[in-house]
C-alpha positions in Angstrom: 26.1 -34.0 8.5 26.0 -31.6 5.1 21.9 -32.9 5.2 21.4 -31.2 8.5 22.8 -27.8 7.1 20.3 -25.0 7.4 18.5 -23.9 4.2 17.6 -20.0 3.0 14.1 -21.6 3.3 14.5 -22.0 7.0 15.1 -18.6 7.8 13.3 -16.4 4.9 13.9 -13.2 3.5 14.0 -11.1 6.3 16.5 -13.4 8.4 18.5 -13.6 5.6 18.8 -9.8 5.6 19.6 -9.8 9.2 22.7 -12.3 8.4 23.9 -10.1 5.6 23.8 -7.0 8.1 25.4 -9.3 10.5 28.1 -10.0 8.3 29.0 -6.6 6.1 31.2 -3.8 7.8 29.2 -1.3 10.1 29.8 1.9 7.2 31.3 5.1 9.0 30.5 7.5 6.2 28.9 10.3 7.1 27.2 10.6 3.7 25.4 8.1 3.9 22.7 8.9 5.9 20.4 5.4 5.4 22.1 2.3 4.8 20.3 -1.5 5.1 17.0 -1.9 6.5 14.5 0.6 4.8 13.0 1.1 1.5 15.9 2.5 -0.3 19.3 3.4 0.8 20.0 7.3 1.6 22.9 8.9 0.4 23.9 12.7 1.1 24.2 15.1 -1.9 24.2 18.4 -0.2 22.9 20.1 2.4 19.4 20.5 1.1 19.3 17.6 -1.1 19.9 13.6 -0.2 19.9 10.6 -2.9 17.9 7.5 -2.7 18.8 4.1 -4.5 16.7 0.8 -4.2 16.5 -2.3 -6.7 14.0 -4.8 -7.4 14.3 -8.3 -9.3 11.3 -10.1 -10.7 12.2 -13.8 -11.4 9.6 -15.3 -13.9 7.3 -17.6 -12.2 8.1 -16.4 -8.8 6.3 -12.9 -9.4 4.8 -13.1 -12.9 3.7 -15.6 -15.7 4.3 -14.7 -19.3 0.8 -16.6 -20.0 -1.4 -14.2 -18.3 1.0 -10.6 -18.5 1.7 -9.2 -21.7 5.9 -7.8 -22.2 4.4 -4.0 -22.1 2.7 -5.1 -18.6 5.6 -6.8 -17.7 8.4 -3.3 -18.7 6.2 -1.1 -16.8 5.2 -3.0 -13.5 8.9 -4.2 -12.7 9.9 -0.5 -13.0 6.4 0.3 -11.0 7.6 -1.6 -8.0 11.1 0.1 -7.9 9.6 3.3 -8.0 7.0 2.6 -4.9 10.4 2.4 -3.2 11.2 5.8 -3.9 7.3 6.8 -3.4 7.4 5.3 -0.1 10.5 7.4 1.0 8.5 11.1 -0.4 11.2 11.1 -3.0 11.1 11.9 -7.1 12.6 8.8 -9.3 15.6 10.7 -11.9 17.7 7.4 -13.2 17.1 3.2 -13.8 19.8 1.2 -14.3 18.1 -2.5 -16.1 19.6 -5.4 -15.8 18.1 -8.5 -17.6 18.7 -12.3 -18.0 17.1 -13.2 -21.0 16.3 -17.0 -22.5 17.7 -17.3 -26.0 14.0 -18.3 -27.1 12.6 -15.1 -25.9 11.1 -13.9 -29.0 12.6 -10.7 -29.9 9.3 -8.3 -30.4 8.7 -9.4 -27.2 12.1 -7.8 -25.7 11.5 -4.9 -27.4 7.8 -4.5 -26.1 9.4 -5.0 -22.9 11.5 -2.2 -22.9 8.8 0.1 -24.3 6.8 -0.7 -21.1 9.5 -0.1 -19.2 10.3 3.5 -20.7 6.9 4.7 -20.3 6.2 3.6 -16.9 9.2 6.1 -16.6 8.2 9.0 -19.2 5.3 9.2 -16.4 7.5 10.7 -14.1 10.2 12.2 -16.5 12.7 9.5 -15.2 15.5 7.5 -17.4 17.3 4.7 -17.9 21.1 5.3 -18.3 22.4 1.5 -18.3 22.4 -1.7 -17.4 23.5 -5.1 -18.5 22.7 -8.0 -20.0 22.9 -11.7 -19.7 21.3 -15.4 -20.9 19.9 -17.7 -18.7 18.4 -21.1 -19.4 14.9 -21.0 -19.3 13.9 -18.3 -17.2 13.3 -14.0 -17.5 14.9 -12.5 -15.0 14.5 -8.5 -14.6 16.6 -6.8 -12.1 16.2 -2.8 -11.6 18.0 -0.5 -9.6 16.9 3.1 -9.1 17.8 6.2 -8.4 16.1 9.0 -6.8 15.8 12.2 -4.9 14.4 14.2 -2.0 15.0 17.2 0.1 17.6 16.5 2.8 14.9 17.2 5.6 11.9 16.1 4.2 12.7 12.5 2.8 10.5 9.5 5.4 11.7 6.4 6.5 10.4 3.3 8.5 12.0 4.5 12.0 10.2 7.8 12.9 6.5 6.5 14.1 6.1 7.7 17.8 3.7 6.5 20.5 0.0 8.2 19.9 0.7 8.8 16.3 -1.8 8.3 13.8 -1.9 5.4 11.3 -3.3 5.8 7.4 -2.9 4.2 4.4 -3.8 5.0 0.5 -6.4 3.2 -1.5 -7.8 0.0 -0.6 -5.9 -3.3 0.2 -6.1 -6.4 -1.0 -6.8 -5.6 -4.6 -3.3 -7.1 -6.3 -3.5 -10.5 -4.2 -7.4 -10.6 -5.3 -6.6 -10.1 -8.9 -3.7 -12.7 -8.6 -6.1 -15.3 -7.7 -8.7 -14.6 -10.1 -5.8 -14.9 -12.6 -4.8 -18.3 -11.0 -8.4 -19.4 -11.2 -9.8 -18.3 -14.6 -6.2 -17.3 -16.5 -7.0 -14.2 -18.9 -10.8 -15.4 -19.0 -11.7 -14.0 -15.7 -15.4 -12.2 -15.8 -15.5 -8.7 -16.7 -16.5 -7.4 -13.1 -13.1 -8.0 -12.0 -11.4 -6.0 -14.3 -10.1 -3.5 -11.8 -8.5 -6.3 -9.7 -6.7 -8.2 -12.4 -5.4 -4.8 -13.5 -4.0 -4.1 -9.7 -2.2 -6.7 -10.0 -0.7 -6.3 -13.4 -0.4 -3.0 -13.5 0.6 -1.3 -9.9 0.7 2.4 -9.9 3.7 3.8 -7.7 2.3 6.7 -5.5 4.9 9.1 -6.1 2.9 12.0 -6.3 1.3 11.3 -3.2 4.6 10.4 -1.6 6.0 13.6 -2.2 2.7 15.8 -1.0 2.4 13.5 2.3 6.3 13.8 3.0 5.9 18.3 2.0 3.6 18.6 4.8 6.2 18.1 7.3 3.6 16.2 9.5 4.1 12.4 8.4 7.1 10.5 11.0 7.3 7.4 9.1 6.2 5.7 5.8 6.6 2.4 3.9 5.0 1.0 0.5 2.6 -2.2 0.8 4.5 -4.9 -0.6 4.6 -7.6 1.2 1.3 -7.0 3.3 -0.7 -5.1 5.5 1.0 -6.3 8.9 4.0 -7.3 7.8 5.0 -3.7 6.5 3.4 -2.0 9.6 5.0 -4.4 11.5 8.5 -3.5 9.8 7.0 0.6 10.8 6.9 -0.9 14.5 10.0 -2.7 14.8 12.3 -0.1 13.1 10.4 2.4 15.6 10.8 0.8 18.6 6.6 0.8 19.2 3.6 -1.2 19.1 0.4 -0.6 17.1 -3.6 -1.2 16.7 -5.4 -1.4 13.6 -9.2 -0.5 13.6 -11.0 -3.1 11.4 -14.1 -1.3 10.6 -11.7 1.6 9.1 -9.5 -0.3 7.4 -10.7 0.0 3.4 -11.8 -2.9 2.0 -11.9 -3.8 -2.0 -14.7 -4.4 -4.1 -16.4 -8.1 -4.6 -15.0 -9.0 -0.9 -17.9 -11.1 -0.4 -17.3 -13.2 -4.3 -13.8 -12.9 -3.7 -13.6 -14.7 -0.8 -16.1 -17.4 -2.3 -13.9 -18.0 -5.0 -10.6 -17.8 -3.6 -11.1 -18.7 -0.4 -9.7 -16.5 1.5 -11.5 -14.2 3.9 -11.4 -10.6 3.1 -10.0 -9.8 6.7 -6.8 -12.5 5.4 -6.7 -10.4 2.5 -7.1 -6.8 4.1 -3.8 -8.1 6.3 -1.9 -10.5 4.8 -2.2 -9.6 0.8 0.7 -8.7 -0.6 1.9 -6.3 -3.7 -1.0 -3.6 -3.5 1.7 -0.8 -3.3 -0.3 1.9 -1.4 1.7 3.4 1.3 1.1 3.5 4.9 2.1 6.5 6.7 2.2 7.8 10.3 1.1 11.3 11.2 2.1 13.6 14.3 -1.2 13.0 17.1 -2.1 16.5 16.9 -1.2 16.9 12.5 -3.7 18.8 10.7 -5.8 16.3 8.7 -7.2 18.5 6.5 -4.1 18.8 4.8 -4.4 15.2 4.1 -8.1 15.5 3.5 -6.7 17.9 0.5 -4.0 15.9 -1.0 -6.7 12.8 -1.3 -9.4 15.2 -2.9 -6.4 16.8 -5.1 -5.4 13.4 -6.3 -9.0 11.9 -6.3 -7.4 8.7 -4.1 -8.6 7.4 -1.3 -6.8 8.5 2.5 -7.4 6.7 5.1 -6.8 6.4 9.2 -6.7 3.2 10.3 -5.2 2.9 13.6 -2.7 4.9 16.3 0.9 4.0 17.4 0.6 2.3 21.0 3.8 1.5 23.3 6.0 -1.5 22.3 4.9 -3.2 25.7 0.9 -3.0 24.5 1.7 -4.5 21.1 0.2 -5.2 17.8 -3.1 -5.8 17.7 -6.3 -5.7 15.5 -9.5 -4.0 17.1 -12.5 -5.6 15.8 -15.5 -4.7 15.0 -16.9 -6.0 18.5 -14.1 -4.2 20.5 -12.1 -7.2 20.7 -8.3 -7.1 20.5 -6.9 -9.6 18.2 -3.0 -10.1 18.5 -1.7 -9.7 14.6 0.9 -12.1 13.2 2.9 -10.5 10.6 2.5 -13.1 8.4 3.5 -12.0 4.1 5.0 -12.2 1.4 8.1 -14.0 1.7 10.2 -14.9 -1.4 11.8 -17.9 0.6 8.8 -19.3 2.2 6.1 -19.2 -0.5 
C-alpha cells in the first residue's frame, strides 16, 4: 500500500503550492495586502508605502555546478534571482537575510568569495544583508535568501491585474540563460568565444530593477512577473491569476543571437527555447490598450534595453495561443521549469 503513495514528483512545484495554500489558515490581516501566489508577499507599511518579502534557494546541482561557476558568480546570481522578485513587483530591494548549508570541505576562500559576490550584487542597488544562519550539510551547497523590499502602496504590480485587450511586452531577449546552460553542458568552461554573452546570461542574471520601478511609475502597466521559469509558463501564471486568456505573436517575440547554431548544437528549436527556456529573468508586463507607448519607448532608450510587445490579453474562453508567422494559431502548453519534474 505505502508503494502506491503519491510522490512530490507526481504533482510538481506548482501543485505542491496549491496543497500548502490548501492546507495553511486563510490570513485575515488587513496588512497584508499579498499573501501566497505571486512574486513576493505584500505587506502594508503605511498608507503610501507597502513591503515586499520573497526568498529563493539554490541547491547545488539542481541550479548550479561549482565546476563551471566560480563562488563570486555563485554570491551574486543567488542574490540576482531574489531581487528579479522584487523587480518583477516595481519595487527597490533594502535588506537580505542569507541562509547557507555549507559542506565541511568547502574550502574556506571559497566561502568568503561567496559572500563578496553576494555583497556586491547588492552594493549595486544600495541593499544589505542584516542576518542569516548557518548550517552543515553532507555534501551539498545549499544557499537560501530571503529579501526584503519596498514600493509605493499604489504603484507596486502583481500577477492578477492583466485585463482583456491589454497589451503584452517583455524586456530583452529570451532564451539566452537556457542557451548558455547548454553550451556549458556541452563544452564545460571551453565553450567558443562567440557565445560569450550566453554563458554569461546564464551565470550572471541581471535583476531589472531599475526597469521595474520606471514600468510600474508610469501608472500604465496592470500586471507584471519575472521570466523564471519560462516564457509560457509565467504568462500563463499572468493569465490564470487574471482570470484571461492570451496570444503571443511569434514574429515579435525577440529572439537571441546564434538561434540558428544553437539549435544545431543543442537541439532545441529556437521557438522551444523562445517559450519554454527558463531563468532569463526579463520581465513581462501588461499595459492599459490605449497606454502611451512612448513612455515605454523612453524607459528602453533611457536604459539602452530592449522593450518589446509581443501579444494582447484575449478572453479566458479564446485561450492561450501562439500566432505564427503564417497566421496560424497554435494552442501553447505551459510547459517550464519545474524543480520537481526536471
Amino acid at each position: 500500500m505505502h508503494s502506491l503513495e503519491m510522490k512530490v514528483s507526481d504533482v510538481g512545484e506548482f501543485g505542491l503550492i496549491n496543497r500548502i495554500q490548501k492546507i495553511l489558515p486563510t490570513i485575515r490581516d488587513e496588512n497584508v495586502l499579498l499573501g501566497i501566489g505571486d512574486d513576493t508577499a505584500v505587506i502594508k507599511i503605511d498608507e503610501n508605502r507597502v513591503q515586499l518579502l520573497t526568498c529563493d534557494i539554490q541547491v547545488e546541482d539542481q541550479h548550479f555546478q561549482l565546476d563551471q561557476i566560480s563562488p563570486y558568480q555563485l554570491g551574486r546570481r543567488a542574490m540576482a534571482v531574489n531581487l528579479s522578485d522584487i523587480a518583477a513587483m516595481g519595487g527597490t530591494p533594502r535588506y537580505a537575510l542569507i541562509s547557507l548549508g555549507i559542506p565541511p570541505s568547502f574550502p574556506l576562500s571559497d566561502f568568503e568569495t561567496l559572500i563578496q559576490g553576494m555583497r556586491e550584487q547588492l552594493d549595486e542597488f544600495s541593499a544589505h544583508v542584516i542576518g542569516g544562519n548557518l548550517s552543515g550539510t553532507s555534501e551539498k551547497l545549499v544557499i537560501d535568501i530571503t529579501l526584503i523590499g519596498e514600493a509605493r502602496h499604489n504603484r507596486f504590480l502583481t500577477r492578477s491585474g492583466a485585463r482583456v485587450r491589454d497589451r503584452i511586452f517583455v524586456t530583452g531577449t529570451l532564451g539566452a540563460s537556457r542557451a548558455g546552460y547548454y553550451l556549458l553542458k556541452k563544452f564545460g568552461l571551453q565553450y567558443p568565444e562567440k557565445f560569450e554573452q550566453l554563458v554569461q546570461s546564464h551565470l550572471q542574471p541581471i535583476p531589472r530593477i531599475e526597469l521595474g520601478r520606471q514600468i510600474a511609475a508610469t501608472g500604465m502597466a496592470t500586471a507584471m512577473i519575472d521570466i523564471s521559469d519560462g516564457l509560457a509558463s509565467d504568462l500563463n501564471h499572468i493569465c490564470q491569476m487574471s482570470g484571461v486568456g492570451a496570444e503571443l505573436y511569434q514574429s515579435q517575440i525577440p529572439v537571441i543571437e546564434h538561434s540558428i547554431e544553437i539549435e544545431k548544437i543543442t537541439g532545441k528549436s529556437f521557438q522551444d527555447l523562445m517559450l519554454h527556456a527558463s531563468e532569463d529573468y526579463e520581465l513581462l508586463f501588461t499595459l492599459k490598450k490605449d497606454a502611451n507607448i512612448n513612455l515605454i519607448k523612453k524607459i528602453s532608450t533611457q536604459y539602452n534595453h530592449a522593450i518589446t510587445e509581443i501579444g494582447r490579453i484575449a478572453t479566458k474562453s479564446e485561450g492561450y495561443h501562439l500566432i505564427t508567422q503564417n497566421k496560424e494559431k497554435i494552442p501553447i502548453k505551459p510547459t517550464g521549469w519545474d524543480h520537481f519534474l526536471q
